[in-house]
N, C-alpha and C positions, 0 to 999 in steps of 0.2 A: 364647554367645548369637548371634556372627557367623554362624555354623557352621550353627546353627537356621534363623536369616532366609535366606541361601544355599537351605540344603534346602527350604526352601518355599518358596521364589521358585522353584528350578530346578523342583518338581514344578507349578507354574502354567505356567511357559514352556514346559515340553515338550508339554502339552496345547492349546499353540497349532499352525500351520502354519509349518514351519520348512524353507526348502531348505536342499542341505548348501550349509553356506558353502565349502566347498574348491572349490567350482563355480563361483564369484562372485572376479573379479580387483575389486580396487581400485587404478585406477592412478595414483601422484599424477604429475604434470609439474613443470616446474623451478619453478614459481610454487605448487606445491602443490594446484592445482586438482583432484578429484577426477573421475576415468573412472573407472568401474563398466560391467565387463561380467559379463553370467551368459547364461546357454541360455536360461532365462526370462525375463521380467517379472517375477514373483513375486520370483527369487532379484535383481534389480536393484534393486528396491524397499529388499532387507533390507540391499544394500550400501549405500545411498545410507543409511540409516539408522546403520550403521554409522560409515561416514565422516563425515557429518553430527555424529555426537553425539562423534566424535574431535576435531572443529573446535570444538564450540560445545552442548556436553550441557547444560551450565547453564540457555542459552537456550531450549531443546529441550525441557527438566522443565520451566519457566514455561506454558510453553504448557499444557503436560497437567495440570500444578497447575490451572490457571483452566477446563481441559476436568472434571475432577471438583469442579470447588469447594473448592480444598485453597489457593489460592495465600495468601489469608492466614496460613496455619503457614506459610511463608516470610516475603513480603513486607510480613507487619504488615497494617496500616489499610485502606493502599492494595489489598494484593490483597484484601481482604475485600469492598473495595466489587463486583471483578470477581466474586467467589464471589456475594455478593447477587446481583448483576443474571444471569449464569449460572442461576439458581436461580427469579428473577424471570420471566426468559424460557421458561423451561422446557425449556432446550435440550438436555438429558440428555431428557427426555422424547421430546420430538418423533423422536429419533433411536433411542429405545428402539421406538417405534408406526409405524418407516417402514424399520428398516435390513432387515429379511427379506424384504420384498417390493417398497422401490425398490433396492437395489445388486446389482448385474447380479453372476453367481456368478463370473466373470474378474477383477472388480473387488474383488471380497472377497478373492481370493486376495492380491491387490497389497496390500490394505491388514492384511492377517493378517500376512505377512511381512515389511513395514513396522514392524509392532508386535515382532515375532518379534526383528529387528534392533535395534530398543531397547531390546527387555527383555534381551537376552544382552550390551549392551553395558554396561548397569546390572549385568548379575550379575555381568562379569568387571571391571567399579570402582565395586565398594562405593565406595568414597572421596568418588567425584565424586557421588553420591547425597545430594539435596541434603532431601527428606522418604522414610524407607522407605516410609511405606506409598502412596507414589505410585505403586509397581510390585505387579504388572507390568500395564503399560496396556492398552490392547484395540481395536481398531478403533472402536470406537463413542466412545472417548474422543477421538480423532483429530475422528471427525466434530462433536462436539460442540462441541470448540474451533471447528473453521473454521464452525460455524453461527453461534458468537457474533461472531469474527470478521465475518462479514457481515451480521449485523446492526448492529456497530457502523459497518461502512461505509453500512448503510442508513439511519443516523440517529438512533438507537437511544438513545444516548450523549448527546446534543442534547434530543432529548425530554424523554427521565427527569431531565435537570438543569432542564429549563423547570420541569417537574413539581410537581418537589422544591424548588424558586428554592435551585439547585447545591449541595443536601445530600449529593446524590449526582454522583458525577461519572466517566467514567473514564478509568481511568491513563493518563496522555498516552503511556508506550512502545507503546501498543497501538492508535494511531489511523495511520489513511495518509495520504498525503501526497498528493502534485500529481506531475504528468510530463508529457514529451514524447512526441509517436510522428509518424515521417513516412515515408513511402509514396513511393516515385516508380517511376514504369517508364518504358518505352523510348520512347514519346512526349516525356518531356524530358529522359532521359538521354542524353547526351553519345555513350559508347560500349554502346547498347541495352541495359545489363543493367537488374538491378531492384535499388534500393537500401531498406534495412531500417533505420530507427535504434529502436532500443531503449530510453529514458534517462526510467526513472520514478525520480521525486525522494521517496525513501523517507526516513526516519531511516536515518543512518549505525550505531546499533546500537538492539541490541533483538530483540522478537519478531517486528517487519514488516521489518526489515531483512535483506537480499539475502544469499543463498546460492548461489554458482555451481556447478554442477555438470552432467556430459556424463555421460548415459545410455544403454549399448548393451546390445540383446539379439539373442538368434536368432530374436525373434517381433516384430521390427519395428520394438521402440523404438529410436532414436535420435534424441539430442536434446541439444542443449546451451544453455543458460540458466540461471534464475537462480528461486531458490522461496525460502521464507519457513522459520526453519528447523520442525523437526518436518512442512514437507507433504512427501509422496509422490513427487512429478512435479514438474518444470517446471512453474511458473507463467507466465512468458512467456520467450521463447527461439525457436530456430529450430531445423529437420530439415533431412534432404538436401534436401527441396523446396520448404517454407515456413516462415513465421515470423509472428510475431504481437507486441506491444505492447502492454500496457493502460495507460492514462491514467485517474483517476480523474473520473467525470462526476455530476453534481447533478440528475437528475427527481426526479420526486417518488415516493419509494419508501414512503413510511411514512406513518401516517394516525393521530393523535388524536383521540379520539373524551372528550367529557364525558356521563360516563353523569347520571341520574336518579334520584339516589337515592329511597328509601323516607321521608320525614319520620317513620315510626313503625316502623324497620325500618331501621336503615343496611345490611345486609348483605342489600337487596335493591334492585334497580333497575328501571325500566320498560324493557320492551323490546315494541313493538306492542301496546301498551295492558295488555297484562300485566306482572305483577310477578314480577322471574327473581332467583334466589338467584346469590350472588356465591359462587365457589366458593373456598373459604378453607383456607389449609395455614402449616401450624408449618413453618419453616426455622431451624437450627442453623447459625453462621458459626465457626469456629474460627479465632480470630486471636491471634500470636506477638505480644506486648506486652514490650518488654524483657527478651527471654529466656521469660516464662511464657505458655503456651499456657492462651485463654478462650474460654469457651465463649458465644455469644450469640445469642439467640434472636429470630425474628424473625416477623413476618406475610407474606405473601404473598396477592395475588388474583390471581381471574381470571373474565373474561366471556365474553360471547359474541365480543365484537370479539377479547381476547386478553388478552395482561398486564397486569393493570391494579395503578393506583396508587392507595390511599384516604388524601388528605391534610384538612386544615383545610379546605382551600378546595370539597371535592370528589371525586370520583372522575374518574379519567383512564384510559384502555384506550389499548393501540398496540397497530397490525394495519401487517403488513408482510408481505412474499412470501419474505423474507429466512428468515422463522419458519417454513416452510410446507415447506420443502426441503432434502434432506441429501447432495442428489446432485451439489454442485460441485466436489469434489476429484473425483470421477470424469469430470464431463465435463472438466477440463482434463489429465486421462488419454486423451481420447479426442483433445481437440486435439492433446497430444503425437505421437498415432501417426498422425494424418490424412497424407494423401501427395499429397492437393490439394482444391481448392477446394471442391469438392463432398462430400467426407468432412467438410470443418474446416464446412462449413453442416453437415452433418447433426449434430455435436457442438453447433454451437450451437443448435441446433434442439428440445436441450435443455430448454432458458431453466432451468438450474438455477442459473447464477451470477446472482447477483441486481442486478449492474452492473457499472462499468467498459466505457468504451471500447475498443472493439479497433482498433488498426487492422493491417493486414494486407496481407501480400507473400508471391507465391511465384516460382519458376523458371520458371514458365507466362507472365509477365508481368501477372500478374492483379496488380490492387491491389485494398483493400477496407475500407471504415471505418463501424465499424454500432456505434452508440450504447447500448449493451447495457441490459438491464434485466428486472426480474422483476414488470412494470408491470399496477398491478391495473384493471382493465375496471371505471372508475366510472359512477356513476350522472350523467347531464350537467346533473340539476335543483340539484343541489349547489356549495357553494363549496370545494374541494378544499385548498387552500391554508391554510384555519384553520382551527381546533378544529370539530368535527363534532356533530351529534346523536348519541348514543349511546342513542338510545332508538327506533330504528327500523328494521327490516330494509332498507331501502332505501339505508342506508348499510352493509350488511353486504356489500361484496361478496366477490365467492369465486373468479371465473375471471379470467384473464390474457393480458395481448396476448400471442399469437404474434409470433414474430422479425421475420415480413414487417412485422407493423403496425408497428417500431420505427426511428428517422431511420437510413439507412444509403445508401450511395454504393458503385456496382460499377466500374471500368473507367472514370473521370470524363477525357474530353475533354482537360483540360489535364494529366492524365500523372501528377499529386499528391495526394496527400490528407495530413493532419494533422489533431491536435489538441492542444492542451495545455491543457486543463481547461477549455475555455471552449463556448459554442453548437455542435450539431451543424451546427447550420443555417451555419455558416461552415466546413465541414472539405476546399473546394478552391477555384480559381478563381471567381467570380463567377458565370461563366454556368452554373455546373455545381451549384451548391451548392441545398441542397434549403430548398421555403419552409415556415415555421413552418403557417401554414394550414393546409395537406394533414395535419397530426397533431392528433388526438385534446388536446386543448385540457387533460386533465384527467393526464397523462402529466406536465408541469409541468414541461417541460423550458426549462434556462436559455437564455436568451438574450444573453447579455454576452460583450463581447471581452476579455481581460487583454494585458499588455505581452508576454507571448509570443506570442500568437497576434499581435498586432497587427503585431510586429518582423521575424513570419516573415512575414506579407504584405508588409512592406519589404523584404525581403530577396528571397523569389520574385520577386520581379516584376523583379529586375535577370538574371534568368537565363534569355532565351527558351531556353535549354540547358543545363544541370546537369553538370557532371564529378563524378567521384565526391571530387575535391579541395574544389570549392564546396561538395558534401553534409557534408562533416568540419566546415567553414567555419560551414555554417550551425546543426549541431549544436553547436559549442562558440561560439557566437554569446557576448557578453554586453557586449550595448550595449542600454542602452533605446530605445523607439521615439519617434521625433520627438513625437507625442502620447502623453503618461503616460497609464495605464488604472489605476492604483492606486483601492481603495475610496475611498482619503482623495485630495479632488482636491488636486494641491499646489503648483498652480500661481504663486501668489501666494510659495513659498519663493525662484522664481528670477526675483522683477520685484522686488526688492529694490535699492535703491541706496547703494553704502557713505559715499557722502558724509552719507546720512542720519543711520547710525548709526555716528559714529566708534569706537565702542568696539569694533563688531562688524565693521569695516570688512575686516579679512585674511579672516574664513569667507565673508563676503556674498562677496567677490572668488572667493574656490576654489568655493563653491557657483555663480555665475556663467559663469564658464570652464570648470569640468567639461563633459567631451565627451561626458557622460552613460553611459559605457564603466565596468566594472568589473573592471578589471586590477589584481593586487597594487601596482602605482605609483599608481595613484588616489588621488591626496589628498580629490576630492569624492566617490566613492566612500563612503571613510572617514565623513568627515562625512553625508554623507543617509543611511546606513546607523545611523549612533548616534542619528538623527532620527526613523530609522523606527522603529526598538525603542522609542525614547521614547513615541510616538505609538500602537503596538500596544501598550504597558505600561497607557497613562492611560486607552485607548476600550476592551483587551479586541479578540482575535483576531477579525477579521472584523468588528469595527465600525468606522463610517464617521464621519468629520466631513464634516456634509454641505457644507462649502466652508473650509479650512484658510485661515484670517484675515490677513491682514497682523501684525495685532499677537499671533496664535498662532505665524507664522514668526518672529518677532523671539524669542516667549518660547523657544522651540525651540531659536532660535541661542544664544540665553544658555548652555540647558541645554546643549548641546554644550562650548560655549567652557570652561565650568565643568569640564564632564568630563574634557575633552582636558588642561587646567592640571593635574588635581588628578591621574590618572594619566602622562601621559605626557611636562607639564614644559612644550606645548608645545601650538601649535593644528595645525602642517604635519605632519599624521600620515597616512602612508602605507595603504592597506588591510591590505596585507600586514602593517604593524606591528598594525593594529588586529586584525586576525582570522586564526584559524590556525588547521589541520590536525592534531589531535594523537592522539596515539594511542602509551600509554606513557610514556616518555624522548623519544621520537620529536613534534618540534614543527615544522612549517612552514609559512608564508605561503600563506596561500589565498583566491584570488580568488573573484568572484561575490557579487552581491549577491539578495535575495526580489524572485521573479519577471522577472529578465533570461534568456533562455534557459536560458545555463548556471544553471543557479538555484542559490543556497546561503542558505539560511535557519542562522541562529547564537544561542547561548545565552550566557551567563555562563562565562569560564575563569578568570583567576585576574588582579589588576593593572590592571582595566580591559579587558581583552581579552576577546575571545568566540572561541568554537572553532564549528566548523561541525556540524550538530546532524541538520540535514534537507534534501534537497535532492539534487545529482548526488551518485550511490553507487555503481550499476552500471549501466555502459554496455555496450549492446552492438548492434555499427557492420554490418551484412551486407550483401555483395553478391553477387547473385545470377546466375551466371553459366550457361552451355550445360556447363561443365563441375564444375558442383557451387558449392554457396554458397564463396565467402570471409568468413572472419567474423574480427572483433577486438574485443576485451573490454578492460574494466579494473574493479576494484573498487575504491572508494576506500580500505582499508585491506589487505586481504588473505585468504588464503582460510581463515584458522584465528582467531580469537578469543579463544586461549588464550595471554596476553602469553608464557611459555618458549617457544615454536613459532618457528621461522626466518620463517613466511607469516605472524604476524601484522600485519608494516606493510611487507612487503614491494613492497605498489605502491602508497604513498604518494608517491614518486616521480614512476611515472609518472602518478598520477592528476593531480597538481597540476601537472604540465609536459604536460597534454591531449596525453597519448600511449597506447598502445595495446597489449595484445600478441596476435600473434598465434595463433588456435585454430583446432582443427580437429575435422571427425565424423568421419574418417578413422580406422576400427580400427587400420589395420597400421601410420598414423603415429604414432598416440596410444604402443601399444608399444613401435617403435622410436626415440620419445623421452623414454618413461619416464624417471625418476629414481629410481621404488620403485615394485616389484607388490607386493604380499600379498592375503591374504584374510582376512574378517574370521574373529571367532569365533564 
């Protein structure tokens, strides 16, 4: 029966496009990080593919489980709900009615050979085959996945739980995070070059979590950075000439619409005074229930606006730009190979990524910070922000801002630009930074500062000059800023007096004296962090107490003092005792607290302790010199995934001692520091 599944799987792989892999080096370094060279693109593509699913195949099949709708025969419940909404969206569809005539025929090549490389990696381990009949995949399931992908970055996710009041919801490994990006050129550097930081605050594993990898061909790519695993390309990273960042940003990309129903007629709604049929289809979810695989059946709609939901309360439709396009993994194909400024605009020029921040350096001295988005041209008699009419083409829109129309900064006077998740409208210096007025009001771009953006204005502003030592400095920053910007104000935890409350009188004092600094020795550290989990446990992520109480800080210290006695024996609890690193057998003290620069967000580990979950993962530091970038990375675990591997905690180390190693796009050093060549199969 093995022998069968083989022969038909190998007769579907050879009818794809396949370079000889004996043409394709894979070369690992002493950390294991993979260089892929081939003559092509195409054959670079199938190495990285390759190597990729050597590190991390598990992760790899997830991804392409949820791209065909299969992840519930894995994952149970949970992946069924991503099969649903995949199914909901229509995102096999949209990709099936747009892949022949939007993917440029270079770019199919890349993504056939991609495919090629993980179906021969599946056929030569059965073993690590985690559903058969998930192979062998196909370019169009590639694209499927990163559509859903980006619509869940679009809001997608948010939505359909309002919708549903969270019957549906989805799987937390598959949401992004928050990050840093900062920009500087020779206007306030030190010694004129251009300096790059690279540090989005991903999940430490999973399917959005970082994959490092350096890509060479004869037809121009090179590249070194870090992609998601199962994509293609570099997702952000840097070449001989430039580099990029994405930070994750908040307009408003997605739009709910409450249609009109029919009262004699639910399966029809008003749309311009007329009555439009709701287009209706049977969906099958196949979900692994304690070992036995069910089959379950389900509805689906859909409108003029788009997916729509018909519950109790109504009918709901979402329309997003996110649904509309299949061409993002190829434009950050075209970012890869750009060789300066004007190439990397034409790629954006795009607008197939449907958001994220960029910000942007190259060896030109060019900086560059453009608030990205797949931003749809509304109607300006409307309130864009809440539920919509869903009965009227006037909210149907259909065309999209160009790049020019979107907040973005060239070359800004004061030498910097940044962001970390917060207004564009604050991404330099004061006199440079751009005003909210001049944009399109219906765009709904944020306007809020957080504790990182606010800490790096503290911190710029003591450097009329930059050395590339302050730049390190200020990337592994993690002190709060004299004014907290947390949703929850908290201010009232640290105008406490311990004489008040003698019982609580030793935390008031350490909450008090903390330097507000989040060093493994932090004792208040420790404490405002088991305050803050309490407080995101009670309100639910992203909600607010609109002014945290006097007698809410007391109950808080309680909860703490309680916690601290019943794990750890004691209230003088160090961070580093409170929260670790781990990975394995492998456990160590880790600094950073949500939202200090260095950012570490943490979960439940085992005794009272929390291990670090999401937040710094993959850094990477560039400077950009007359004689080629220098560049230094680190990942917070290692370059393989698979606990037997020597790389899987192999820079755990240096990740938690803010150190570095360094890399390079240099072909003939990359070989002459080999540790191992081969080539795949």
């Amino acid at each position: 029966m093995k022998w069968c599944y083989l022969f038909i799987f190998g007769i579907a792989l050879s009818a794809q496009a396949q370079p000889n892999p004996q043409s394709i080096d894979i070369i690992r370094d002493q950390w294991g990080v993979p260089h892929i060279y081939a003559p092509t693109d195409a054959g670079v593509a199938y190495g990285l593919a390759w190597a990729n699913s050597e590190d991390d195949f598990k992760t790899i099949q997830q991804g392409f489980l949820a791209g065909k709708a299969m992840l519930g025969l894995y994952s149970g419940k949970s992946g069924a709900t991503i099969d649903y909404v995949i199914q909901l969206l229509q995102c096999r569809r949209i990709v099936d009615e747009r892949y022949e005539k939007d993917i440029a025929p270079d770019y199919k090549k890349v993504l056939e050979a991609y495919a090629a490389g993980i179906n021969a990696y599946a056929q030569a381990h059965p073993d690590e085959v985690l559903i058969k009949k998930l192979f062998p995949v196909t370019p169009k399931d590639m694209l499927t996945y990163s559509v859903l992908q980006l619509a869940i970055s679009s809001g997608v996710d948010g939505a359909l739980k309002e919708i549903t009041e969270g019957k549906i919801a989805t799987a937390p490994q598959f949401k992004l995070g928050g990050s840093n990006a900062y920009a500087f050129n020779s206007k306030i550097t030190e010694d004129g070059n251009v300096y790059l930081a690279i540090n989005s605050h991903q999940p430490l594993e999973g399917p959005v979590s970082w994959y490092e990898a350096h890509l060479m061909s004869d037809e121009g790519w090179n590249i070194l950075g870090a992609l998601f695993p199962g994509a293609p390309s570099i997702l952000h990273g840097c070449n001989e000439y430039l580099g990029w960042a994405h930070t994750v940003n908040y307009p408003d990309k997605l739009d709910v619409y409450q249609l009109e129903l029919n009262p004699e007629n639910k399966n029809q709604y008003k749309f311009d005074g007329q009555w439009e049929e709701l287009k209706t289809s049977r969906i099958k979810l196949h979900v692994k229930v304690a070992g036995i695989k069910i089959g379950v059946k389900r509805e689906i709609w859909e409108s003029k606006y788009g997916p729509t939901m018909v519950t109790k309360k109504g009918a709901y439709a979402l329309r997003t730009g996110a649904l509309m396009e299949i061409r993002a993994l190829e434009q950050w194909y075209r970012m890869n190979k750009a060789r300066n400024f004007s190439e990397f605009k034409k790629a954006l020029n795009m607008v197939a990524i449907s958001g994220y921040n960029i910000v942007y350096a190259d060896r030109y001295d060019t900086i560059y910070y453009l608030s990205n988005g797949k931003l749809p041209i509304r109607n300006p008699n409307y309130q864009w922000t809440t539920t919509l009419p869903g009965n009227t083409s006037q909210t149907l829109w259909t065309d999209f801002h160009p790049i020019s129309d979107l907040p973005q900064v060239l070359n800004p006077a004061s030498g910097y630009l940044f962001n970390s998740n917060h207004s564009p409208f604050n991404a330099t210096s004061s006199l440079d930074n751009l005003i909210l007025k001049d944009y399109d009001s219906s765009m709904g771009y944020e306007t809020n500062d957080n504790n990182r953006s606010t800490r790096f204005m503290e911190l710029i502003a003591q450097y009329p000059k930059l050395s590339y030592e302050n730049f390190k400095l200020i990337k592994y920053d993690q002190q709060l800023p004299k004014k907290l910007a947390y949703q929850t104000h908290a201010d009232s935890l640290f105008l406490l007096e311990p004489s008040d409350y003698p019982e609580l009188s030793n935390l008031i004092t350490i909450i008090n004296q903390w330097d507000r600094k989040a060093n493994i020795e932090s004792r208040g550290a420790a404490l405002f962090s088991i305050i803050y989990y309490q407080v995101v446990k009670e309100q639910g992520a992203g909600a607010t107490y609109r002014m945290l109480s006097k007698e809410k800080s007391v109950e808080l210290l309680t909860f703490a003092k309680d916690y601290l006695l019943t794990h750890f024996g004691k209230t003088d609890v160090s961070l580093g005792e409170y929260q670790k690193l781990v990975r394995g057998d492998k456990t160590m003290a880790l600094s950073g607290i949500p939202d200090v620069i260095a950012d570490m967000h943490s979960g439940a580990y085992e005794n009272g302790r929390v291990k670090g979950e999401q937040g710094e993962s993959y850094i990477e530091l560039v400077k950009f010199t007359p004689q080629g970038p220098e560049i230094e990375t680190v990942n917070c675990y290692g370059a393989s995934n698979k606990p037997e591997s020597e790389h899987y905690a192999d820079q755990m180390d240096l990740f938690v001692g803010k150190k570095t190693k360094p890399m390079t796009l240099d072909r003939e050093r990359v070989y002459k520091e080999a540790r191992k060549v081969y080539h795949p199969q």
